[in-house]
DOROZA-474489 format. One record per residue (C-alpha): residue number from 1; y, x, z. Coordinates in nm, 3 decimals. Example, Ala and Ser with C-alpha at 12.3 -4.5 7.8 and 13.67 -1.06 7.14 Angstrom:
% DOROZA-474489
<atom resi="1" py="-0.450" px="1.230" pz="0.780"/>
<atom resi="2" py="-0.106" px="1.367" pz="0.714"/>
% end
This chain:
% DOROZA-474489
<atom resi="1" py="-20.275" px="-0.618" pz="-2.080"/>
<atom resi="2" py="-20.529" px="-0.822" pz="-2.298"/>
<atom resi="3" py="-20.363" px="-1.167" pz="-2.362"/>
<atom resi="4" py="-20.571" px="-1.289" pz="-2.648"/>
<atom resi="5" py="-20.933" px="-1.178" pz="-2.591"/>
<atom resi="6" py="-21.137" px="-1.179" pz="-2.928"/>
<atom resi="7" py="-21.373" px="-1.465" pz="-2.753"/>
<atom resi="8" py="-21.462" px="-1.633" pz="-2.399"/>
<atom resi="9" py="-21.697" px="-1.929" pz="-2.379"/>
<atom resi="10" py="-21.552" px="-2.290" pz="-2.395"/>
<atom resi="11" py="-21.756" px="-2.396" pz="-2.024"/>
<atom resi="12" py="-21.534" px="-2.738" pz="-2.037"/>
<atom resi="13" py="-21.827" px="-2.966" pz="-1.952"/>
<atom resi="14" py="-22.158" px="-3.034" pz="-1.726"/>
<atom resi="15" py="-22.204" px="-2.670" pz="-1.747"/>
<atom resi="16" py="-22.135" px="-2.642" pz="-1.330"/>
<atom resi="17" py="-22.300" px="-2.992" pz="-1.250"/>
<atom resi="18" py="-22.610" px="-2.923" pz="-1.409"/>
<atom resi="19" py="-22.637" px="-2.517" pz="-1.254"/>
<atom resi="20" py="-22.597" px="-2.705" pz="-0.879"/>
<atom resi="21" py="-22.851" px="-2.970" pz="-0.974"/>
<atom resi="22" py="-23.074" px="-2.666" pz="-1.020"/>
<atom resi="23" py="-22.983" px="-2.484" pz="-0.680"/>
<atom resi="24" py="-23.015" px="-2.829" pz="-0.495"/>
<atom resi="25" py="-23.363" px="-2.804" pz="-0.689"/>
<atom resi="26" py="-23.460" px="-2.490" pz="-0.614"/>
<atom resi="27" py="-23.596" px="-2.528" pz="-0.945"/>
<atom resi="28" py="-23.425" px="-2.153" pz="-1.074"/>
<atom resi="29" py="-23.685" px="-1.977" pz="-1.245"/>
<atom resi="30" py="-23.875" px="-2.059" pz="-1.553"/>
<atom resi="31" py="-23.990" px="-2.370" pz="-1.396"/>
<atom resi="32" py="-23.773" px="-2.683" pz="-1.435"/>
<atom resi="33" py="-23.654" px="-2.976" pz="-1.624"/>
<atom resi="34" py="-23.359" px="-2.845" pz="-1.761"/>
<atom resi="35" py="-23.555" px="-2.559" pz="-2.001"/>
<atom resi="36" py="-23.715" px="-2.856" pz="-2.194"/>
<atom resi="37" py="-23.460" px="-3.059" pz="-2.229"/>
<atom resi="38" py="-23.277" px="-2.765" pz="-2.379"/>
<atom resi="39" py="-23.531" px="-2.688" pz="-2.603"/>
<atom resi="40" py="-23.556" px="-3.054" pz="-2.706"/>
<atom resi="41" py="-23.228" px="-3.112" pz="-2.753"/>
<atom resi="42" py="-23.206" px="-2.826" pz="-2.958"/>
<atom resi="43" py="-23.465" px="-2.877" pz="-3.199"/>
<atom resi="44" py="-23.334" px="-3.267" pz="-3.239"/>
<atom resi="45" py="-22.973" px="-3.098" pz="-3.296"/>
<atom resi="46" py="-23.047" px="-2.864" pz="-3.564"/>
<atom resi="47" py="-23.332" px="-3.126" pz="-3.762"/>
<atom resi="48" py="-23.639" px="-2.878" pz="-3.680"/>
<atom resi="49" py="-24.006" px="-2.958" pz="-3.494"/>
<atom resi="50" py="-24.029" px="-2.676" pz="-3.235"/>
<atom resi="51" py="-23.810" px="-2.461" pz="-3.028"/>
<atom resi="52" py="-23.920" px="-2.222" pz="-2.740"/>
<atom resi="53" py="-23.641" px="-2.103" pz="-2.540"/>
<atom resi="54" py="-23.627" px="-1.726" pz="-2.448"/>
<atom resi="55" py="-23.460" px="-1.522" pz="-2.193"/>
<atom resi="56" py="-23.179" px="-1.362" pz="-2.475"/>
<atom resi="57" py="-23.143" px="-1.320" pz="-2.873"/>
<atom resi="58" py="-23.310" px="-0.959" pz="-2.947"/>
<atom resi="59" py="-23.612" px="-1.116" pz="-2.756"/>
<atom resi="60" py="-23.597" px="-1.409" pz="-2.982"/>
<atom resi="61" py="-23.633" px="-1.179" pz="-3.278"/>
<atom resi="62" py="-23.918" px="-0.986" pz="-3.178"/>
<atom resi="63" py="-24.112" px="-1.288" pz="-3.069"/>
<atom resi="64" py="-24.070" px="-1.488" pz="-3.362"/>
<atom resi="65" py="-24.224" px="-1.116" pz="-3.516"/>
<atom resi="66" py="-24.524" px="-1.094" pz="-3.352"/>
<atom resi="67" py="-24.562" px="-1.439" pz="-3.386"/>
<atom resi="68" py="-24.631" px="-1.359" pz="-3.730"/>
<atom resi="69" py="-24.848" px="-1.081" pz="-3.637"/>
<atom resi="70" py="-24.620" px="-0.811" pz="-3.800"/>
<atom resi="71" py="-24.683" px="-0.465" pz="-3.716"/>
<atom resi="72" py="-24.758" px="-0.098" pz="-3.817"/>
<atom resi="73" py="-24.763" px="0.020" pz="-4.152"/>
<atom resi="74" py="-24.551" px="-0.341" pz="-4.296"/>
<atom resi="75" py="-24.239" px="-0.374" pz="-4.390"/>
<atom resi="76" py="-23.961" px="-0.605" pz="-4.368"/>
<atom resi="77" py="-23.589" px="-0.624" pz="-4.568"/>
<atom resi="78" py="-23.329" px="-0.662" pz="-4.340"/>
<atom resi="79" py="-22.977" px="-0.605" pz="-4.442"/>
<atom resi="80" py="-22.790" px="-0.276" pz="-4.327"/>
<atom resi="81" py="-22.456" px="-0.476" pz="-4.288"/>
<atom resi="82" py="-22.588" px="-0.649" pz="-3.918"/>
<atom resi="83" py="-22.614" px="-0.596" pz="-3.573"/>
<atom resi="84" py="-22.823" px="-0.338" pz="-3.450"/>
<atom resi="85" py="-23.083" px="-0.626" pz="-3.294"/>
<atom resi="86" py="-23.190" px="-0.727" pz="-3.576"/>
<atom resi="87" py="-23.304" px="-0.422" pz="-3.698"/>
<atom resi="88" py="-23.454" px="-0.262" pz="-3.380"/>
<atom resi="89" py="-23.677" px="-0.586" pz="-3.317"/>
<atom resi="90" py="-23.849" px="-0.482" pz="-3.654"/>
<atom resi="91" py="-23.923" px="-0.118" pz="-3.499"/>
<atom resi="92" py="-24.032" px="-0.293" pz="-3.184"/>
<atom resi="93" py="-24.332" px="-0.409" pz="-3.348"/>
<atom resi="94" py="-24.401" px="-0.072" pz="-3.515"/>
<atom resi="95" py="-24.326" px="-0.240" pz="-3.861"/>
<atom resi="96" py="-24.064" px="-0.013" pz="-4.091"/>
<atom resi="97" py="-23.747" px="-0.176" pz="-4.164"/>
<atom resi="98" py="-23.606" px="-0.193" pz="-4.500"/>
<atom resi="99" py="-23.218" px="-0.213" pz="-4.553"/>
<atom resi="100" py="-23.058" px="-0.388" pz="-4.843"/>
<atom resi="101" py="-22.675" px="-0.410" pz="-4.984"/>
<atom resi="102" py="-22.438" px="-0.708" pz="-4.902"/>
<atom resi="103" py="-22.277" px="-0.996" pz="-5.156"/>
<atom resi="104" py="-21.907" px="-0.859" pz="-5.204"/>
<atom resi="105" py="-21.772" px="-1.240" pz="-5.193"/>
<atom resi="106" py="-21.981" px="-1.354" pz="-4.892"/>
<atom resi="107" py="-22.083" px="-1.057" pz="-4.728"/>
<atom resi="108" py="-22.437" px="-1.138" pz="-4.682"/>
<atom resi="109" py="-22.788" px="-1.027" pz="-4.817"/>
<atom resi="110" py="-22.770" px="-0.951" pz="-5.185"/>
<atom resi="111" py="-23.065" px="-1.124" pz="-5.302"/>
<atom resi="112" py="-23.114" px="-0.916" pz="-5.618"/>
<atom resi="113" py="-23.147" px="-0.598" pz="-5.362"/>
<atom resi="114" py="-23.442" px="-0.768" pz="-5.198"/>
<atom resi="115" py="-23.599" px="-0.838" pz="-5.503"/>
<atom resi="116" py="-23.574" px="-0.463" pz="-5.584"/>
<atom resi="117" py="-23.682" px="-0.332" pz="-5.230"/>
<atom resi="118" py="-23.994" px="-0.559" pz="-5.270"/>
<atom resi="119" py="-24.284" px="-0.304" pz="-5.232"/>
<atom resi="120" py="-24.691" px="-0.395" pz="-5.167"/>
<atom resi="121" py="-24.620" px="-0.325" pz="-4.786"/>
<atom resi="122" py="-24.362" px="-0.578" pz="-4.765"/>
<atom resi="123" py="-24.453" px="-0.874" pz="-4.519"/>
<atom resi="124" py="-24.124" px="-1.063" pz="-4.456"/>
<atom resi="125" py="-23.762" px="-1.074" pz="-4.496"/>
<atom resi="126" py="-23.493" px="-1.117" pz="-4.246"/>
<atom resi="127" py="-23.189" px="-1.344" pz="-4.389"/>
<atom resi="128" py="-22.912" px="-1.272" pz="-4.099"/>
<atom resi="129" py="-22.615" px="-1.540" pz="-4.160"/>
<atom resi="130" py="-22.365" px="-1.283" pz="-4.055"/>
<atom resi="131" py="-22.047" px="-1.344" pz="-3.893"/>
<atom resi="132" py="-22.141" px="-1.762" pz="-3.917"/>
<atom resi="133" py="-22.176" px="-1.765" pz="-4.352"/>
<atom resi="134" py="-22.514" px="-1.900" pz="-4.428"/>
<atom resi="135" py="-22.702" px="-1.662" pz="-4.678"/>
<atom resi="136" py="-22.805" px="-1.759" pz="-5.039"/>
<atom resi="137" py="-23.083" px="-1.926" pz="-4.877"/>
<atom resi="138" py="-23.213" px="-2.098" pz="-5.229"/>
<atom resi="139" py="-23.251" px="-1.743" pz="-5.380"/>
<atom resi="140" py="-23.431" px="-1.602" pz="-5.049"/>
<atom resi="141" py="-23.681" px="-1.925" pz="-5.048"/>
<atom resi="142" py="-23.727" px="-1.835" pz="-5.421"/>
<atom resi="143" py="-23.834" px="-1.462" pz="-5.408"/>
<atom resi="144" py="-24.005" px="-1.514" pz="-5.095"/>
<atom resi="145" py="-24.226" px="-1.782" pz="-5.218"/>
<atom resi="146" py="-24.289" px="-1.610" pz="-5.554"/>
<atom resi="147" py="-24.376" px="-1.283" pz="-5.358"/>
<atom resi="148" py="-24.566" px="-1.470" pz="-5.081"/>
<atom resi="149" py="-24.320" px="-1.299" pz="-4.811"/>
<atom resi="150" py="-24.235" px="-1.471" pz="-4.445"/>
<atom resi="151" py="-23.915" px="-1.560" pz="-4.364"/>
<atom resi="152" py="-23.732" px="-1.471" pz="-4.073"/>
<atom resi="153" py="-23.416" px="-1.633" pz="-4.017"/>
<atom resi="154" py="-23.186" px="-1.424" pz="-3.788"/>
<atom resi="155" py="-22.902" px="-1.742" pz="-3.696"/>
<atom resi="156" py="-22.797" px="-1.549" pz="-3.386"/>
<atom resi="157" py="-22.430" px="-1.580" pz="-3.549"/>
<atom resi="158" py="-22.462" px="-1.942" pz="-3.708"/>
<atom resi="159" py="-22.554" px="-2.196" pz="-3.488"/>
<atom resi="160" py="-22.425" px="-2.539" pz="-3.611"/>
<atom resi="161" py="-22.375" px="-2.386" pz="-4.033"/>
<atom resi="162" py="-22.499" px="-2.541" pz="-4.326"/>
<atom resi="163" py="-22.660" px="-2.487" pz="-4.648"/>
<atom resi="164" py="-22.647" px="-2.735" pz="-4.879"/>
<atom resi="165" py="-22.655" px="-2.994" pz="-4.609"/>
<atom resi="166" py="-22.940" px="-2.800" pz="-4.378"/>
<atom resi="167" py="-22.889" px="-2.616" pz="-4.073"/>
<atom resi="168" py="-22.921" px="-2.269" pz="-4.079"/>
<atom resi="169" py="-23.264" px="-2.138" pz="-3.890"/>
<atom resi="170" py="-23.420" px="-2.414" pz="-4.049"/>
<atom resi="171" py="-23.523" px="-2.299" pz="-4.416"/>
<atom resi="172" py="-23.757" px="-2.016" pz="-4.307"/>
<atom resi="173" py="-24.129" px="-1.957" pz="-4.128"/>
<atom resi="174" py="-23.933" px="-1.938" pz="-3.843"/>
<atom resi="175" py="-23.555" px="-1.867" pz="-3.699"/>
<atom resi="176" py="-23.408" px="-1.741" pz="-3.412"/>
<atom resi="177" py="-23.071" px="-1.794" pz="-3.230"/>
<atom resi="178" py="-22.916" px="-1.596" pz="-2.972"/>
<atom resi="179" py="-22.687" px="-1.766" pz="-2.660"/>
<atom resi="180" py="-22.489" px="-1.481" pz="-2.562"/>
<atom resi="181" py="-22.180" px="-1.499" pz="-2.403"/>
<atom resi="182" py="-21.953" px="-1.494" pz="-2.676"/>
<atom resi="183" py="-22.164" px="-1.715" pz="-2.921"/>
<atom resi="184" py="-22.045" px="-2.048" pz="-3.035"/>
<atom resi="185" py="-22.280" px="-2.200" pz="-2.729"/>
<atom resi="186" py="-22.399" px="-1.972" pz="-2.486"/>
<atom resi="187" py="-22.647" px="-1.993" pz="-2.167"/>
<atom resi="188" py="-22.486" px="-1.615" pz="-2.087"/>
<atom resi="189" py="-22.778" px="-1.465" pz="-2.177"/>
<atom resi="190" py="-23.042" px="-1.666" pz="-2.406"/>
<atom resi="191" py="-23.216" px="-1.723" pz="-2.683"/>
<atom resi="192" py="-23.437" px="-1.946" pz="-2.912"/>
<atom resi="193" py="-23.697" px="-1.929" pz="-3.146"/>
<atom resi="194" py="-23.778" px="-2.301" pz="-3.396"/>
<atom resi="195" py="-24.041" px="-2.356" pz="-3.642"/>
<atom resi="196" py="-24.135" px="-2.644" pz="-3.810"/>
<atom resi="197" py="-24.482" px="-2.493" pz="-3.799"/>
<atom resi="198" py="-24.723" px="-2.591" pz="-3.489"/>
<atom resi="199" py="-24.941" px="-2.331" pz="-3.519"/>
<atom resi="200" py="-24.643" px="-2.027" pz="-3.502"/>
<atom resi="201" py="-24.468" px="-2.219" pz="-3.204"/>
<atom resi="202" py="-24.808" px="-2.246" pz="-2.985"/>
<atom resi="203" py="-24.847" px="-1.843" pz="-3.059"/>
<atom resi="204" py="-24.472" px="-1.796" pz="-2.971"/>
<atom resi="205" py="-24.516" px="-2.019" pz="-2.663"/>
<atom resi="206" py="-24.856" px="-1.797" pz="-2.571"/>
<atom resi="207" py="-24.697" px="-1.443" pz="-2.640"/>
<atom resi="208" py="-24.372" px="-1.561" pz="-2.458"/>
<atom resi="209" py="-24.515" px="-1.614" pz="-2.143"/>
<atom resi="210" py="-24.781" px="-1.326" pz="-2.046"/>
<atom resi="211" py="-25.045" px="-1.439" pz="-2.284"/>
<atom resi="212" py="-25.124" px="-1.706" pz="-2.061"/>
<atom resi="213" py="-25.440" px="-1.882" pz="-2.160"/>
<atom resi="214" py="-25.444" px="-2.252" pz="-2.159"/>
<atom resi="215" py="-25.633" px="-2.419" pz="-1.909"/>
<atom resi="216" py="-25.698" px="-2.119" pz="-1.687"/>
<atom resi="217" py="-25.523" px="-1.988" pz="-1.388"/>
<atom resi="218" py="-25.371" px="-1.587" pz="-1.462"/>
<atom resi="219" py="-25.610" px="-1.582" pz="-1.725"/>
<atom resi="220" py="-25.492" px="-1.391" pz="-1.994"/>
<atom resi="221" py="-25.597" px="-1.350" pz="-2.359"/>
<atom resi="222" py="-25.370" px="-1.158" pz="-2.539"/>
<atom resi="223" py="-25.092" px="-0.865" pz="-2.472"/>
<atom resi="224" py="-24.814" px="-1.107" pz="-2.415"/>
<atom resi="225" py="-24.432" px="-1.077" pz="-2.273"/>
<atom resi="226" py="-24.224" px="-1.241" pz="-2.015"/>
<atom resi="227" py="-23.979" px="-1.360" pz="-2.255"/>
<atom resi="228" py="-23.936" px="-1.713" pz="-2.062"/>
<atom resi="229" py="-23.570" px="-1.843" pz="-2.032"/>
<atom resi="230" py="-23.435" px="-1.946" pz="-1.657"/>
<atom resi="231" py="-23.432" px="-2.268" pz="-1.542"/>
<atom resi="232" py="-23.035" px="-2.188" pz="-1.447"/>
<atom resi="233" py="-22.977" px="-2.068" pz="-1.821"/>
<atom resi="234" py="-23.095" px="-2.397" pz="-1.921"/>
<atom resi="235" py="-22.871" px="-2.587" pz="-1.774"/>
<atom resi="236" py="-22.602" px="-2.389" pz="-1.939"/>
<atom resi="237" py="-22.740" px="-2.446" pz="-2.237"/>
<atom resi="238" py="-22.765" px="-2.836" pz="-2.248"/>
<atom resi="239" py="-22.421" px="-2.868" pz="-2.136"/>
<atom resi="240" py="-22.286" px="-2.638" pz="-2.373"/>
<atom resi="241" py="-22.500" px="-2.826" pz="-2.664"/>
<atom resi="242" py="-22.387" px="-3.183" pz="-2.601"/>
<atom resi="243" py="-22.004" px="-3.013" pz="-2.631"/>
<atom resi="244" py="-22.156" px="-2.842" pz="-2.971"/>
<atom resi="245" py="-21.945" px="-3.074" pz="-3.243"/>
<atom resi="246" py="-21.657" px="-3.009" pz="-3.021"/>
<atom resi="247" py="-21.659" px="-2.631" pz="-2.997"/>
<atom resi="248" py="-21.745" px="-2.610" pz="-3.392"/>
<atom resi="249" py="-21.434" px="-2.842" pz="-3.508"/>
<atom resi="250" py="-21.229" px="-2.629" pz="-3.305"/>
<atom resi="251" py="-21.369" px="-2.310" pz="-3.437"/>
<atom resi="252" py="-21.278" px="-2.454" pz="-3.806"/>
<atom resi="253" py="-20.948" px="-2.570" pz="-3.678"/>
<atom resi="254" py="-20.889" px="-2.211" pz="-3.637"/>
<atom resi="255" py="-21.004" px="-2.091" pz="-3.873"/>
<atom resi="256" py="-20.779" px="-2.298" pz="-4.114"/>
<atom resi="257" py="-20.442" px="-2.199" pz="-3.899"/>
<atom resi="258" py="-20.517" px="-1.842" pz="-4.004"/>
<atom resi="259" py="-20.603" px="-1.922" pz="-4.352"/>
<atom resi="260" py="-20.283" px="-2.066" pz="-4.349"/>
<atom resi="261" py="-20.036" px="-1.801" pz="-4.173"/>
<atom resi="262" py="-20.250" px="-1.532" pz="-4.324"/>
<atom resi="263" py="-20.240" px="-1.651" pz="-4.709"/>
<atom resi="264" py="-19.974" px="-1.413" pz="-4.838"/>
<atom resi="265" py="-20.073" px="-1.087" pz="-4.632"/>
<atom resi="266" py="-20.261" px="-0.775" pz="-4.842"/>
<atom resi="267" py="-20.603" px="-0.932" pz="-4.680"/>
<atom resi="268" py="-20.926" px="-1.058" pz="-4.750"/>
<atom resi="269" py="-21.116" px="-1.332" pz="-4.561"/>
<atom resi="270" py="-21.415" px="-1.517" pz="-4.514"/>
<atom resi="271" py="-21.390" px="-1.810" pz="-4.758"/>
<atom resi="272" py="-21.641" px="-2.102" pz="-4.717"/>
<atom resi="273" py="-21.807" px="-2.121" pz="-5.058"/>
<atom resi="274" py="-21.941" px="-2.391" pz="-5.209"/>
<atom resi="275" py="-22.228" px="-2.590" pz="-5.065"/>
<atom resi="276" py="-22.143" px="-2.415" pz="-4.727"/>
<atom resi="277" py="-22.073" px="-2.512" pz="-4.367"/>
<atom resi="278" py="-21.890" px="-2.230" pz="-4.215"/>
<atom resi="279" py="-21.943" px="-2.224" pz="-3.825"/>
<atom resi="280" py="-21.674" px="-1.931" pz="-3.823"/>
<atom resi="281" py="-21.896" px="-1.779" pz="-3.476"/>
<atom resi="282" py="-21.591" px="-1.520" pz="-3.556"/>
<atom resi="283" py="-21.289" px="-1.522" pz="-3.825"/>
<atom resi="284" py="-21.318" px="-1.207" pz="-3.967"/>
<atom resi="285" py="-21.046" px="-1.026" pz="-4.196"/>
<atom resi="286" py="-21.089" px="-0.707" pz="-4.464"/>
<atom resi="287" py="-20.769" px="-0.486" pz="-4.514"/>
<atom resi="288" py="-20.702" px="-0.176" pz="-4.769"/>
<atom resi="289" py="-20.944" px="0.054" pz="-4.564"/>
<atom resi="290" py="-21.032" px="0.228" pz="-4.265"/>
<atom resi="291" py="-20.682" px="0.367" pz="-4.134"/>
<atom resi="292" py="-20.490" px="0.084" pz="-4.185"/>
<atom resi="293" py="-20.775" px="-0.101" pz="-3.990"/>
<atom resi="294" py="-20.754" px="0.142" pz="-3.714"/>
<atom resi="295" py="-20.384" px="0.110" pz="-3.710"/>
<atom resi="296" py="-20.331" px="-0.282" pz="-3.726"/>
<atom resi="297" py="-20.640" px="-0.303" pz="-3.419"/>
<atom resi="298" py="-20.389" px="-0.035" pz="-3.215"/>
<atom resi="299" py="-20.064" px="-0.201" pz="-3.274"/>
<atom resi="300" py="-20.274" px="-0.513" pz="-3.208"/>
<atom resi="301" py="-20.361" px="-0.377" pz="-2.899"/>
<atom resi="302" py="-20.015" px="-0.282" pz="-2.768"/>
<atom resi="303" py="-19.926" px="-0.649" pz="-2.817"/>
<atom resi="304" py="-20.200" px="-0.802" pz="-2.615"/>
<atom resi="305" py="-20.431" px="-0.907" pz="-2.874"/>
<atom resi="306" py="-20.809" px="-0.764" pz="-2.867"/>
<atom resi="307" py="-20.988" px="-0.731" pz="-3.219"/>
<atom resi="308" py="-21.334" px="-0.590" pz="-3.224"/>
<atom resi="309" py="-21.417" px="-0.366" pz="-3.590"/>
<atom resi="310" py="-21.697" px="-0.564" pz="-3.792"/>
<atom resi="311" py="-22.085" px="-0.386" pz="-3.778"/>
<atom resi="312" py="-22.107" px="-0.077" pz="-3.907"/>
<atom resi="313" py="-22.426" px="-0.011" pz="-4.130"/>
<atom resi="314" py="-22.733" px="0.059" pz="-3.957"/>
<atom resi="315" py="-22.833" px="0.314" pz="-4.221"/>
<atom resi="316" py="-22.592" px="0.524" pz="-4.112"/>
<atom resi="317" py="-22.698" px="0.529" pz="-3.735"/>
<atom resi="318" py="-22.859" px="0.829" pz="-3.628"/>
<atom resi="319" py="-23.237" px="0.663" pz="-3.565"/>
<atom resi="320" py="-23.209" px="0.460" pz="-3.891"/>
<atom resi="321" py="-23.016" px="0.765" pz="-4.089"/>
<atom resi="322" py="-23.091" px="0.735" pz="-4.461"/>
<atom resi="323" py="-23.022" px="1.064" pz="-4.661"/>
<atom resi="324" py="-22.904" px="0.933" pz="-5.018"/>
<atom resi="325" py="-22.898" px="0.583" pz="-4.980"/>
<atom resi="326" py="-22.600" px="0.405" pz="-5.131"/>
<atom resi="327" py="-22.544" px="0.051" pz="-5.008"/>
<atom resi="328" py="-22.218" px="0.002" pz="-5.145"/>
<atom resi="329" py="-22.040" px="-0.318" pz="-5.077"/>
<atom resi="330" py="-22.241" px="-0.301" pz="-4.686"/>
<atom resi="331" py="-22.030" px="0.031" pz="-4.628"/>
<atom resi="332" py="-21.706" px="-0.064" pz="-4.803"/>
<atom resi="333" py="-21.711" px="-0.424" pz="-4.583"/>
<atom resi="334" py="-21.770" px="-0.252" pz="-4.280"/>
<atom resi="335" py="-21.515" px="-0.008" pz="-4.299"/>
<atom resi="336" py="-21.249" px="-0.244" pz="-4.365"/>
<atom resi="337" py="-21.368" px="-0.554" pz="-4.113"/>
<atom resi="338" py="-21.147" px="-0.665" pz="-3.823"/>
<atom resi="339" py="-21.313" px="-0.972" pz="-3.600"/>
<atom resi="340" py="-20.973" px="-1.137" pz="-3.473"/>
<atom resi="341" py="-20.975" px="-1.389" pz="-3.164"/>
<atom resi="342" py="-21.145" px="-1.685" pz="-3.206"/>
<atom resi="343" py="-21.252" px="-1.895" pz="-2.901"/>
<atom resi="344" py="-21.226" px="-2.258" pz="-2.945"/>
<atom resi="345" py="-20.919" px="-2.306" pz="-2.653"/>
<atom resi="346" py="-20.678" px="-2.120" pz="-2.899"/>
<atom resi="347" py="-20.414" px="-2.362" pz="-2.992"/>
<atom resi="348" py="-20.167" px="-2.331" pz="-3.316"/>
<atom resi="349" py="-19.902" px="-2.167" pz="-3.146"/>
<atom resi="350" py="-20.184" px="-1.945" pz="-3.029"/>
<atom resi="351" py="-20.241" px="-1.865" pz="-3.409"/>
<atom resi="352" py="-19.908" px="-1.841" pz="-3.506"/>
<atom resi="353" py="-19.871" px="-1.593" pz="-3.258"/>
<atom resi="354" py="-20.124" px="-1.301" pz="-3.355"/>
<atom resi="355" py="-20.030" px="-1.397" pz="-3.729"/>
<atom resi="356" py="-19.672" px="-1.269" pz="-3.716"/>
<atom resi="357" py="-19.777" px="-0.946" pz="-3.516"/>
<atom resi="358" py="-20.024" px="-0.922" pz="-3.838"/>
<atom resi="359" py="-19.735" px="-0.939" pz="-4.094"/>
<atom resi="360" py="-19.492" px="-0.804" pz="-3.866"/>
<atom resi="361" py="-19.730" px="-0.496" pz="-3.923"/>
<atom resi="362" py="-19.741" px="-0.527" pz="-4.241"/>
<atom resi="363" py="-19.362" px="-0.573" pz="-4.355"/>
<atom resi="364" py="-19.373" px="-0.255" pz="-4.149"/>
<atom resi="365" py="-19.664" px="-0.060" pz="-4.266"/>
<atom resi="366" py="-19.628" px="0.216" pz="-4.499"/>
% end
């Protein structure tokens, strides 16, 4: 029996109000106040010009790539150490992706890889602030501008982190966000793409729903995609964005109570380096290796506490397989990565709870 769940969404606000304003309505589709209001409020939260809601996070990715008009026979540098999505949107769009290694302090893109795996086919590169750690995002602006590269921000995992004082999904061409259930605000299933750029938001706007011309009645102009968000998701999304400060101090509250019961235990953690605002989407931990990971998740398990084993490279998947490829710190991270719970109604005693089954387990190990 699952006590502690690794995450559940924090729906402690207008979240039901706002879903029956829409079924008084009738207003349930893509048609509706509540989808602008979401995407305004949005775009005012995280300081950018534009966002286009979308109906979940992959989507948001492949949009904001054929917004750029990236295709066959380009490339883009994605890390290996991610979630599958943002590596299949690339393929979507017939473009090859190209994998880079991780930082071994931060566990993000290693710049100095993408500066390596620049080649004259290379369109854009896709930053992903894994786990809710902003990227070096100074070093990424750098090589991108000298190499005159798009940026595609993949924030799926780091809505409401900083980089020197700026919002994540706001440095690049344009970002994307995903609002999946267990993301720090969620609309279930949902998404978002922001630009600063008016010219890229119109396109993702056109593309997004059918190619719709302007001014013309099921006119269409272009191959487009119903990518539109419900009226219903929306809602979700408003009421889970005015509770945003709320759900992100508690996420750092937690995260400090395990810093704290963790600190003398053989582990590594996520630290929040310098110049960073760390929206811990999950608190992640690194042990010895791969069998004591497996064994702490399973004795984790028997006590009623769900952990979920950090990405594995998508290198090594069998449609992405790359014969002779060493990404070194990307494998070594993943095989050592436990995500531990982490929803924002976990309380101290909560905490203090899974930490002694961790160094119970440990005083025990051997």
């Amino acid at each position: 029996m699952i006590k502690y769940p690794v995450y559940k969404p924090y729906l402690k606000g207008n979240e039901k109000k706002y879903v029956n304003e829409c079924l008084d309505s009738t207003w349930i589709s893509s048609k509706g106040k509540y989808v602008e209001q979401f995407e305004e409020s949005f775009a005012k939260y995280i300081n950018i010009k534009y966002a286009a809601s979308v109906c979940n996070g992959t989507i948001a990715l492949h949009l904001a790539l054929i917004t750029l008009g990236i295709g066959q026979g380009e490339e883009v540098i994605v890390p290996t150490f991610t979630y599958i999505a943002s590596v299949n949107a690339i393929t979507y769009t017939g473009a090859t992706p190209v994998f880079v290694d991780s930082l071994p302090d931060t566990w993000q893109m290693d710049p100095d890889d993408v500066k390596k795996k620049i080649t004259s086919k290379t369109k854009a590169i896709m930053p992903v602030h894994l786990y809710g750690h902003p990227c070096e995002m100074d070093k990424i602006c750098k090589i991108a501008k000298e190499n005159n590269l798009f940026i595609i921000e993949d924030a799926a995992e780091s809505f409401g982190s900083k980089y020197k004082g700026k919002y994540t999904g706001t440095f690049g061409d344009i970002a994307t966000f995903s609002f999946f259930g267990n993301k720090t605000i969620t609309t279930g299933e949902g998404g978002m793409v922001v630009t600063d750029n008016k010219t890229l938001y119109d396109h993702a706007v056109h593309f997004r729903g059918q190619g719709l011309a302007k001014g013309k009645e099921y006119w269409h102009d272009v191959v487009g995609y119903n990518y539109r968000m419900t009226n219903i998701c929306a809602a979700i999304g408003l009421a889970q964005l005015e509770q945003a400060d709320e759900i992100i101090a508690k996420k750092r509250q937690i995260a400090k109570w395990y810093d704290e019961y963790l600190a003398n235990l053989p582990i590594e953690t996520s630290k929040e380096n310098k110049n960073i605002f760390h929206s811990y989407w999950m608190y992640t931990i690194l042990v010895k290796n791969v069998a004591i990971r497996e064994r702490l998740r399973e004795y984790l398990k028997e006590k009623g506490v769900e952990t979920r084993p950090t990405f594995p490279p998508v290198h090594s998947m069998p449609m992405y397989y790359q014969e002779n490829r060493e990404f070194i710190y990307a494998e070594n991270i993943s095989s050592r990565g436990i995500n531990l719970p982490s929803y924002p109604e976990l309380e101290r005693k909560d905490i203090e709870f899974i930490c002694k089954f961790i160094s119970n387990f440990f005083t025990n190990y051997n």
